[in-house]
C-alpha positions in Angstrom: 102.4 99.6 97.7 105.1 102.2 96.1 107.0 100.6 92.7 108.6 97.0 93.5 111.6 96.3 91.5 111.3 93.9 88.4 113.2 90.8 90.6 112.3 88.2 92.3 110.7 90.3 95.0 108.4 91.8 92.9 106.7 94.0 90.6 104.4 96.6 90.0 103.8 98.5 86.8 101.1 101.3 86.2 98.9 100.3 83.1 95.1 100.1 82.1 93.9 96.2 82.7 92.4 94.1 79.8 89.3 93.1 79.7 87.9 89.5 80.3 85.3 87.6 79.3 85.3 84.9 81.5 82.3 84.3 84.1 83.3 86.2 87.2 85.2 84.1 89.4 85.5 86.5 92.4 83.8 88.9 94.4 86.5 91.8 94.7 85.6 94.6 97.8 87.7 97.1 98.6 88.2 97.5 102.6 87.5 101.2 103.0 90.3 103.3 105.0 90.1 104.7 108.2 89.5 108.0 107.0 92.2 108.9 104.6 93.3 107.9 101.2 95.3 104.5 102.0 95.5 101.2 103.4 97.0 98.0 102.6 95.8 94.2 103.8 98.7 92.4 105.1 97.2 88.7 106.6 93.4 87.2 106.5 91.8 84.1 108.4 89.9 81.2 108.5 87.2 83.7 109.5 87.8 86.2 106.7 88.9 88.8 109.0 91.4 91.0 107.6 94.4 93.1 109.3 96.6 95.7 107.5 97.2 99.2 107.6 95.4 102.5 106.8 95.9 106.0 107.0 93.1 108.0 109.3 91.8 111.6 108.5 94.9 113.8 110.1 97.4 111.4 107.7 98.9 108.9 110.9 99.1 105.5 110.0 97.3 102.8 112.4 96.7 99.0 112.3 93.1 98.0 111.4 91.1 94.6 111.7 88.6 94.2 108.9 85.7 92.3 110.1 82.1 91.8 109.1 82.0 94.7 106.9 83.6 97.0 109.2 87.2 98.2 109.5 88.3 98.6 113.0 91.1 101.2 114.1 93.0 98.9 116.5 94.4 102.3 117.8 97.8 103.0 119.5 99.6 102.1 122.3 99.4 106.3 123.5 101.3 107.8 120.0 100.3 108.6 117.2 101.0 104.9 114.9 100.9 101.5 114.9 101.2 98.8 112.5 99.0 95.2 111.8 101.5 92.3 111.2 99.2 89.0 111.4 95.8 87.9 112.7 95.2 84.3 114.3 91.8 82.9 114.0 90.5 84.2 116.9 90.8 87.8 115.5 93.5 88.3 117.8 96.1 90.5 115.5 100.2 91.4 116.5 102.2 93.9 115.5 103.8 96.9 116.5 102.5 101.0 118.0 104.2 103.7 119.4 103.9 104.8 122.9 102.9 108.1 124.6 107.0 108.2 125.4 107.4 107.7 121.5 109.3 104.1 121.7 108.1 101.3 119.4 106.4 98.4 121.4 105.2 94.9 120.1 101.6 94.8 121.5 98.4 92.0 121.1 95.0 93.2 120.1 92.2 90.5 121.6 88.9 91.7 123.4 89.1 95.5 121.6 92.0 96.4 123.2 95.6 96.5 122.6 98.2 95.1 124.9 101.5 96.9 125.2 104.2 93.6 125.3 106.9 95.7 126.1 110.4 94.8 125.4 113.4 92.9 125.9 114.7 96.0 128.2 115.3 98.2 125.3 113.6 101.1 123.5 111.7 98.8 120.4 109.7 95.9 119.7 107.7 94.6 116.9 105.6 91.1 116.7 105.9 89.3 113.5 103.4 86.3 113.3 100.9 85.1 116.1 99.8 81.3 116.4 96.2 80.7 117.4 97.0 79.7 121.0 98.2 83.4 121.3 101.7 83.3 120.9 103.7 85.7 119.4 107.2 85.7 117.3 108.8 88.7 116.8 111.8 91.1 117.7 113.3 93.8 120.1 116.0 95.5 121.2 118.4 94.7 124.5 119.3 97.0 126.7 123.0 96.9 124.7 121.4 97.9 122.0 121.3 94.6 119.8 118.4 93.2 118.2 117.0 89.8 119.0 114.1 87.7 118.4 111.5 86.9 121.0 108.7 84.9 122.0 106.0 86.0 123.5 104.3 83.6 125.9 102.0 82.9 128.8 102.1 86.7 129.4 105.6 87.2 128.9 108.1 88.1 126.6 111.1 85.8 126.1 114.4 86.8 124.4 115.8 84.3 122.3 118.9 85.3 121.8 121.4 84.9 118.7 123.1 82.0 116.8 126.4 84.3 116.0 126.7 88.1 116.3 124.0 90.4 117.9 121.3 89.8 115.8 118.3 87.8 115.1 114.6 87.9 114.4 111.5 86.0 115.0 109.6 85.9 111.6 107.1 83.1 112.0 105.5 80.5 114.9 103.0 77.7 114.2 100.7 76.0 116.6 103.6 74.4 118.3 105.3 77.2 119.4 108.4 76.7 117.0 109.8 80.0 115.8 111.7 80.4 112.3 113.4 83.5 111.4 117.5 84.8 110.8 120.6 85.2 112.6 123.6 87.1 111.6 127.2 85.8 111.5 130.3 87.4 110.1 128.1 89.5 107.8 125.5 87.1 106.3 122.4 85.6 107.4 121.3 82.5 108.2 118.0 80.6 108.7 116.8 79.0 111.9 114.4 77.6 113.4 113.9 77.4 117.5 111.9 74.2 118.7 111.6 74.1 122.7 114.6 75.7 124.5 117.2 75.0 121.0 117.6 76.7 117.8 119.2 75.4 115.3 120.6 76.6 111.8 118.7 75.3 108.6 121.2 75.5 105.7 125.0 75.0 105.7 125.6 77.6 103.3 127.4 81.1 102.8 123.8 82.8 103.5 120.2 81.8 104.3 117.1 83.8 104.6 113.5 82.9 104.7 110.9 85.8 104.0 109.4 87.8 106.4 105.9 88.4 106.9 104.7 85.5 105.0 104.1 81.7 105.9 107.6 80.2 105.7 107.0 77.6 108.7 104.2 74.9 108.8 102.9 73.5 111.8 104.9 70.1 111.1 108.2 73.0 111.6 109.1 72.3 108.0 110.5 75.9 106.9 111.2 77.5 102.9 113.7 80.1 102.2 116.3 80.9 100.0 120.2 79.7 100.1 123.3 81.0 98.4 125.5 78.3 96.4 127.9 79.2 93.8 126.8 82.8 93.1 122.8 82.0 92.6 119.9 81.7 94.7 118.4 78.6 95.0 115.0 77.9 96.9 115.4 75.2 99.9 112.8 73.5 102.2 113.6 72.2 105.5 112.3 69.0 106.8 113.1 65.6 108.7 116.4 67.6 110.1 118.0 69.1 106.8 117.8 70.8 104.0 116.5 70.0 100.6 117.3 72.2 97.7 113.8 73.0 95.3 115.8 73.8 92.3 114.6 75.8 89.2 112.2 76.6 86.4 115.8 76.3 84.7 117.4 79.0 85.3 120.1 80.3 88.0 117.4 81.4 91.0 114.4 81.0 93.1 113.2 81.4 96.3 110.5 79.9 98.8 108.5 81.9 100.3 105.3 80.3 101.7 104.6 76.3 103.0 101.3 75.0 103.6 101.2 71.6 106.0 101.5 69.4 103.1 105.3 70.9 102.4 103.7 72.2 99.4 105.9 75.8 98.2 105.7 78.8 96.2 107.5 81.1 95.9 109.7 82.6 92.3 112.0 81.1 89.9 113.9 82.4 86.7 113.4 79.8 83.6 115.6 79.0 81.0 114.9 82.3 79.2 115.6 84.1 82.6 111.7 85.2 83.1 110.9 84.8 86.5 107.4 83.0 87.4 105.8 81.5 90.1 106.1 77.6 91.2 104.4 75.3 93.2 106.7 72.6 94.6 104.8 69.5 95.7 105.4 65.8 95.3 108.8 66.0 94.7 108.6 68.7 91.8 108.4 72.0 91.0 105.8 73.1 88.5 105.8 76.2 87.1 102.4 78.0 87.6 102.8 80.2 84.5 101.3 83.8 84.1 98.4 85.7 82.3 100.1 85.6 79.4 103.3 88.1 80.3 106.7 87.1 81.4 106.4 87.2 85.0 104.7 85.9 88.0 105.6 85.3 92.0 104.1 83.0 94.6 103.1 85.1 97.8 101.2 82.3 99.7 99.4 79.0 99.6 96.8 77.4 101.6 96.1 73.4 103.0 94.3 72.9 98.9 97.5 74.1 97.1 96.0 77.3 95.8 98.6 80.3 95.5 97.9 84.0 94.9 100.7 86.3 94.2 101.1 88.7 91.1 101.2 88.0 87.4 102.0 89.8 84.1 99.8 89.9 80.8 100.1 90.0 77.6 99.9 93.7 77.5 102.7 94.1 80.4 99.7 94.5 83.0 100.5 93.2 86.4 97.5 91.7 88.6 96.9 90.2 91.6 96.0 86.1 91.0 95.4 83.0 92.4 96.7 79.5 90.7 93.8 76.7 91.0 93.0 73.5 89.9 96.1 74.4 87.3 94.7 77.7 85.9 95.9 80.8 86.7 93.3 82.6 87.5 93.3 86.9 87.4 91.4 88.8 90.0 89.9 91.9 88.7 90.6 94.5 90.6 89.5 96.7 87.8 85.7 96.8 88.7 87.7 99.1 91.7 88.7 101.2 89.2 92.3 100.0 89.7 95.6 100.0 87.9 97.6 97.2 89.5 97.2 94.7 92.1 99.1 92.3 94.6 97.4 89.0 96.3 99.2 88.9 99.4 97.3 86.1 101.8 95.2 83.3 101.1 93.1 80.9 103.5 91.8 77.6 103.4 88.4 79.0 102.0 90.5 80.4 99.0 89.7 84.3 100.2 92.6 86.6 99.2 93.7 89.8 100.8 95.9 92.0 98.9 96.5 95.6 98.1 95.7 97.5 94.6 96.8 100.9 93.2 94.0 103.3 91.7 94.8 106.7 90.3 93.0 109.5 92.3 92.4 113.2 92.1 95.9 114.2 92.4 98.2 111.1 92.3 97.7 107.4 92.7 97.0 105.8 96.2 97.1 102.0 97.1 93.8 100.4 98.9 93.5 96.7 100.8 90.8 94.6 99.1 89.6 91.1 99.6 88.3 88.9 97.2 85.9 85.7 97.6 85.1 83.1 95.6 81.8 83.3 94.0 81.2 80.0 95.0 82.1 80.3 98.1 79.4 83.0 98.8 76.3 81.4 97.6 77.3 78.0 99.2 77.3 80.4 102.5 74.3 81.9 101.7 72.7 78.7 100.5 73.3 77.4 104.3 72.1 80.1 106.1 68.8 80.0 104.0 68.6 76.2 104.8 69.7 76.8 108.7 66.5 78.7 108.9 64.1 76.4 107.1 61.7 79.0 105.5 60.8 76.8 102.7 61.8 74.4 99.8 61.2 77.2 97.1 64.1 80.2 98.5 66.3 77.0 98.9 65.7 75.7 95.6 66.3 79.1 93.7 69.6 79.4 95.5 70.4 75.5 94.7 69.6 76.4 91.0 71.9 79.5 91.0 74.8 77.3 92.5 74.2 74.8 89.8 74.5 77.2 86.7 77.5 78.9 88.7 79.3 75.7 88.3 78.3 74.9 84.8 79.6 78.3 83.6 76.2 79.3 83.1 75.9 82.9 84.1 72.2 83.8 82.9 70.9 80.7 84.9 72.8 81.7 88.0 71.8 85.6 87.7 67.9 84.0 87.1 68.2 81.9 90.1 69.0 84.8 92.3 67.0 87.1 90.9 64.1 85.2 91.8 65.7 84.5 95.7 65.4 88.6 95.8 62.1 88.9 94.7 61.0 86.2 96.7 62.5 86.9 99.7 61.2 90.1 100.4 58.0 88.9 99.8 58.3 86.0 102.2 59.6 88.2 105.1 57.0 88.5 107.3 55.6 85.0 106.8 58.4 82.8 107.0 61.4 84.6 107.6 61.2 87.5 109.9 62.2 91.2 108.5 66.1 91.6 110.0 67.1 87.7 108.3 65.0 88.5 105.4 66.9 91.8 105.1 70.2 90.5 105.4 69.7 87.2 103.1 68.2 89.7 100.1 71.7 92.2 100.6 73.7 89.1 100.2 72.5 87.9 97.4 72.1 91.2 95.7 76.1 91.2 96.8 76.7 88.5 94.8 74.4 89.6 91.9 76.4 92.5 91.5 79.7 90.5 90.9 78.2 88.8 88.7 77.4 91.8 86.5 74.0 90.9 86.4 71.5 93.2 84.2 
């Protein structure tokens, strides 16, 4: 992830994490690589499936799709890179590779293969953000040499044009097809957003921007950005045809940077004592999520339940990837990966997170993709599955009672509860289960064991 400036875009700061003492709320994995040192998750879905980057074994750089355990090299398109942008809920993942010719094409990966999407005539594409119907938003070149958004649809890639000068890009598309992104115009940049066969401007201001890469449109086509007024940076949301400024934490700036279909927002905002820290703006308010206990904290993304991961500061200027529930602020420990630092970049409606954190290895530190699930999440799953294969009230029940003492903070009742389910489950293989289910059932819940910390 490199060092990230102490602003509103970001942080990182290399320091040993404090302990906690909290029950485990997370199950924390890291991704693996694709044979080198690095690799960084980007997007995750509804599925869990994971996209980013990683460096292979000979040091190139290629897109991967993390799925089921496995990371995937989504390969090139003939060269030697490519890069993962966003995944839809089909697994289907944009973003950009270089060809055997060595231009830079947009392509699609669906059906383990990867589409070359060409360009607008020019030497360079890139896709930004794919819906689940397939679509694509991203940007090329023209054959003058200017850049322009596009939208890729129905099999073909369509140029978009420009609001102003000779430049624009296509940074997000929901489920309608509506693409948001910025155009240039006597040296600034403005937001837009394209509905149909129109684009319109978002913000009568000096300059407008929205943030790449993340979530700034919705599927209602209700966008969050940033503005310039009066020499600060104010946060806006657009909706029902204009523009409605988010305010502060009380001081000069903030920014949105990610809308879930409720208009809910986070993003980062200075207070009065010029700290910057994350916000949620919902029902007509912005609330600051606060930190670990430091003096800083940004919103990268939020899903349908309001929950926002991001990064945060402690106490002891430590900076760790988080995610702000039920109005805690909630650290995920990417310490048990023998980590120094940590970013939540993507959340979904489960509340699974996929980020990136920065371990110190033999000779310098390198930056790995991780994603972390909730506990509770995992043994509700694997309390289904045991009860979708009806071997039983007594596996069920020792799952049910682990679930239980989860929830009531009880960790020795919850490790007792699965211990058993591993003991038992083995021994009721052959009888009730079948070896392969029995298998799998016993490695997920040893999984979650070991997150636990169980003795």
């Amino acid at each position: 992830m490199g060092h990230i400036n102490r602003t509103l875009a970001g942080v990182a700061i290399l320091a040993p994490l404090a302990a906690t003492a909290q029950i485990p709320t997370y199950q924390i994995l890291d991704l693996g690589t694709l044979g080198g040192e690095e690799a960084v998750g980007l997007d995750i879905n509804e599925a869990g499936q994971v996209i980013g980057n990683s460096s292979t074994a000979n040091g190139e750089f290629h897109a991967f799709l993390y799925s089921e355990g496995e990371m995937i090299d989504l390969g090139t398109l003939g060269g030697l890179s490519s890069y993962g942008a966003a995944v839809n809920d089909a697994g289907q993942v944009t973003g950009s590779a270089t060809t055997a010719e060595g231009e830079t094409h947009a392509f699609l990966y669906m059906d383990g293969a990867m589409l070359d999407l060409g360009t607008i005539s020019g030497a360079y594409s890139k896709g930004s953000d794919i819906n689940n119907q397939g679509q694509i938003a991203g940007i090329s070149t023209t054959p003058e040499g200017e850049t322009h958004a596009f939208l890729y649809t129905d099999g073909m890639m369509l140029g978009l044009g420009t609001l102003g000068d000779s430049y624009s890009t296509g940074d997000a598309i929901n489920e309608a097809g509506q693409v948001a992104g910025i155009y240039s115009n006597e040296y600034a940049t403005h937001a837009y957003l394209r509905s149909e066969d129109s684009s319109v401007p978002l913000v009568a201001a000096d300059s407008s921007y929205i943030q790449p890469a993340l979530r700034a449109l919705n599927a209602a086509g209700e966008v969050t950005g940033s503005y310039r007024v009066n020499g600060s940076r104010r946060a806006f949301l657009f909706r029902n045809g204009a523009a409605e400024d988010l305010g502060t934490l009380g001081g000069d700036d903030s920014a949105g940077f990610a809308v879930n279909d409720a208009a809910d927002v986070t993003g980062s905002s200075t207070t009065s004592d010029g700290q910057s820290h994350a916000f949620v703006f919902a029902d007509g308010a912005m609330l600051d999520v606060g930190t670990l206990g430091g003096d800083y904290s940004i919103g990268y993304a939020i899903n349908a339940a309001g929950h926002v991961t991001g990064v945060a500061s402690t106490a002891d200027d430590e900076y760790l990837p988080f995610v702000y529930r039920d109005g805690e602020v909630v650290p995920l420990d990417v310490r048990v990966l023998g980590a120094t630092e940590g970013v939540g970049y993507a959340i979904n409606e489960a509340g699974q997170v996929a980020g990136w954190y920065r371990a110190f290895g033999v000779f310098e530190p390198h930056t790995r993709a991780f994603i972390a699930t909730p506990i509770d999440v995992l043994l509700t799953r694997l309390l289904e599955k045991v009860r979708e294969l009806r071997p039983g009230g007594s596996l069920v029940g020792k799952l049910e009672s682990a679930l239980e003492h989860y929830d009531a903070e009880n960790l020795g009742g919850s490790c007792g509860g699965l211990g058993g389910f591993v003991n038992q489950v083995g021994a009721q293989a052959e009888k009730l289960l079948g070896r392969a289910d029995a298998d799998a059932l016993e490695r997920e819940a040893v999984a979650i064991r070991d997150a636990l910390g169980c003795g």
